[in-house]
N, C-alpha and C positions, 0 to 999 in steps of 0.2 A: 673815960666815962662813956659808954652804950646810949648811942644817940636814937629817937626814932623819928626816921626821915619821913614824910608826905610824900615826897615824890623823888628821882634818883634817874640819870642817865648817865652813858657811859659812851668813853670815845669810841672811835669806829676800830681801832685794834685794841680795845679793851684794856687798856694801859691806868686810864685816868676816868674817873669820874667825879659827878657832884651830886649832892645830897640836900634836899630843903626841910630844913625843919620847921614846927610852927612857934611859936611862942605867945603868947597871952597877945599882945596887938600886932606883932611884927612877924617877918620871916626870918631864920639864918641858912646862906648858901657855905658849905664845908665842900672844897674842890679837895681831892685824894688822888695821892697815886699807889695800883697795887705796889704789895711786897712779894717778893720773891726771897723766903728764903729754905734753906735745906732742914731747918731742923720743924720749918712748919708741917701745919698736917698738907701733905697733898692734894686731899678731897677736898677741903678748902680753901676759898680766896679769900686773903687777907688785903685791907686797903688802909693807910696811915694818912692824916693830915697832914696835908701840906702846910710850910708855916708862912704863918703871914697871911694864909688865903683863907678872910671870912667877911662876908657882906651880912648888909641888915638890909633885908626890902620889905618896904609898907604893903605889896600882894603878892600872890604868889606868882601871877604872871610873870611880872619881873623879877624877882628871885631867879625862874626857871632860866628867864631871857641870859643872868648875869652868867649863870652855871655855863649856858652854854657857851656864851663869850670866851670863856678861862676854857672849855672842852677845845674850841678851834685854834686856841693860841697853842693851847699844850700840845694839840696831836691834830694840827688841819688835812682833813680830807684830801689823800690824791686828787689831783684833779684829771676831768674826764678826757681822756686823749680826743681833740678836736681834730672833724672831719672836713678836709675840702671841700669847696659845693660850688661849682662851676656853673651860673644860670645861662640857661639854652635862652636865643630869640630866632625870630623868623619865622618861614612855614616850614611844617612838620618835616619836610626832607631836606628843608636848610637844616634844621636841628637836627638831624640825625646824623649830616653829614660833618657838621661840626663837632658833634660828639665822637663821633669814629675818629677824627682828624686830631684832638687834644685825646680820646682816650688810647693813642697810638704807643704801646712801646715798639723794638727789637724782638726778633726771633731768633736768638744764638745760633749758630753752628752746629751745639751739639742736639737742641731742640730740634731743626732741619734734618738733621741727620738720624734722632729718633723717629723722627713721619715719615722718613725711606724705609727704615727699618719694621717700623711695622706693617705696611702695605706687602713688603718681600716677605713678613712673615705671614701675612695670611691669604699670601697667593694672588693680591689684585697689582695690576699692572699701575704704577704711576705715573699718571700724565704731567709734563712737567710745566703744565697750565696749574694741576694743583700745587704741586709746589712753592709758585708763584701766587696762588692765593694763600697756602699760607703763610707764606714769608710778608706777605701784606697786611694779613688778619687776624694772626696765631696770637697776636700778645695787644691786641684789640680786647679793653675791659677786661683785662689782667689790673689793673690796679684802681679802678673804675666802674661804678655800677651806673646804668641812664637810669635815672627818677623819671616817674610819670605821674601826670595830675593827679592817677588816683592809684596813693602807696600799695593798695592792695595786688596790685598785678607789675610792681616793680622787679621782683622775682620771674616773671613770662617771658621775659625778652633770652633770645637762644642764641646765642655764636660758638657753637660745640662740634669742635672737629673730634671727631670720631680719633685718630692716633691719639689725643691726649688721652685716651680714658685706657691707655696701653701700660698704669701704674698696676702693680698686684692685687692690689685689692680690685680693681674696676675689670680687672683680667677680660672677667664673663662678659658683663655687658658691650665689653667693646668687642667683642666675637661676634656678639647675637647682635648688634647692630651692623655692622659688615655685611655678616650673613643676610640680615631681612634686605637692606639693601642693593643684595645682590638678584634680590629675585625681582626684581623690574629693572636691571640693567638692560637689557635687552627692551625693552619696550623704549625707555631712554634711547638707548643708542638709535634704532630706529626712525625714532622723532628727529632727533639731533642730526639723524646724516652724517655722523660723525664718531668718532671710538669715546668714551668718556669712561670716568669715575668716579665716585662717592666719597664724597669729603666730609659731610655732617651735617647738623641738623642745625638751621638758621632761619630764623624768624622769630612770629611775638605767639604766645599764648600755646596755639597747637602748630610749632612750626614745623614745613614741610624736611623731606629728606633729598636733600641736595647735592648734584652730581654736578662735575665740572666738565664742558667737553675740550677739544681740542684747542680751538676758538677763545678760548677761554669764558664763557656764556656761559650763566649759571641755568641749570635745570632742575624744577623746583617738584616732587612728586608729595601728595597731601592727602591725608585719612579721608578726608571729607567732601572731595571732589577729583573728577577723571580727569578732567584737565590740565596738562605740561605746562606750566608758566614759565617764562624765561625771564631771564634777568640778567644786566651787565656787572651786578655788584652786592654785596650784603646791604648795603646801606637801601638798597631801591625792594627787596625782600621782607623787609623789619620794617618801612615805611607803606608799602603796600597792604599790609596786613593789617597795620595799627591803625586802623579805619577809624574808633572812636574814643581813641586818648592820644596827648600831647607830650612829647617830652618834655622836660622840664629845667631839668638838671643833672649834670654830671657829678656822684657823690665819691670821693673817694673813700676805699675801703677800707676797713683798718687790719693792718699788717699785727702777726700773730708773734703774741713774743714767746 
């Protein structure tokens, strides 16, 4: 018998729903699961009674409440892959430094041996002070983003060595960054006293473009000011910058199935 529902929801893969009907004082909740079968029409979805499954509720509120009850038993929601969250204390360069220090993986071998590879292919000499930073840094917030007081600029924070962007698709950019890079090497070396090179771009918001010298001293060149900043570490970079927000917490990422 062709029922007609008031209201009707349906699980989250569409397998099972329920149906409220009204009746002269009362409600009835009808839970259904579709059919599938070959000789039905295609264009349409067909759904059968379940037996045994029918309540009587005095509103419709609960009516609705019971349907849904029977929807989470029959078919309950995935539940949402939970994310690590590391809370930061201290002052702002303690936190940063601890975040670098838990958001630490490994650099393989063959990773290492990709960042030789592309410096020989694009013709800059590699200092094996870089090296040595990235065998420290490279796999720094690989698995780890740093949260800041204010989410909006959770995404600003940069630890981009230039070799990673060495995939097909980033081909270009990591040329033309190389390339701009290399047009104030000279003014770097200079400064430095010293032979260096271009590792990447590190810091918060508008981070500078960062060369390593021999020494291993980081030297920090920036869109928005003439002045060399030096530095002994990423962590003192990314902390100098972040003039008016706080770390917070270290979230981890969720891994891509």
């Amino acid at each position: 018998m062709q029922r007609e529902s008031i209201h009707e929801e349906y699980s989250y893969n569409g397998r099972y729903r329920f149906i409220v009907c009204r009746k002269s004082d009362y409600f009835e909740v009808w839970v259904q699961k579709k059919i599938t079968d070959e000789y039905l029409n295609p264009e349409e979805i067909y759904f059968s009674d379940i037996p045994d499954i029918k309540h009587i509720a005095y509103s419709l509120e609960r009516a609705i409440e019971i349907g849904q009850e029977y929807l989470n038993d029959l078919s309950p929601k995935p539940q949402k892959e939970m994310c690590m969250v590391i809370e930061l204390s201290g002052t702002k360069k303690e936190r940063i430094a601890e975040a670098f220090r838990l958001a630490y993986t490994d650099v393989s071998d063959q990773e290492l041996e990709h960042f030789r590879e592309v410096y020989e292919k694009v013709g800059i000499r590699l200092l094996p002070a870089a090296e040595r930073l990235y065998e420290q840094y490279g796999g720094v917030f690989r698995n780890y983003s740093l949260e800041l007081d204010e989410p909006v600029y959770n995404n600003d924070i940069f630890l981009l060595f230039y070799a990673d962007l060495g995939e097909t698709r980033w081909l270009n950019e990591m040329e033309r960054r190389f390339e701009e890079a290399m047009y104030d090497i000279d003014i770097v070396r200079k400064y430095a006293r010293q032979e260096v090179c271009p590792v990447g771009d590190i810091g918060f918001y508008y981070p500078p473009v960062v060369y390593v010298g021999e020494d291993g001293r980081l030297y920090c060149i920036y869109e928005y000011k003439e002045e060399i900043d030096v530095f002994a570490a990423p962590e003192e970079i990314i902390a100098d910058q972040m003039s008016n927000h706080m770390p917070v917490a270290l979230k981890e990422r969720k891994t891509e199935s």
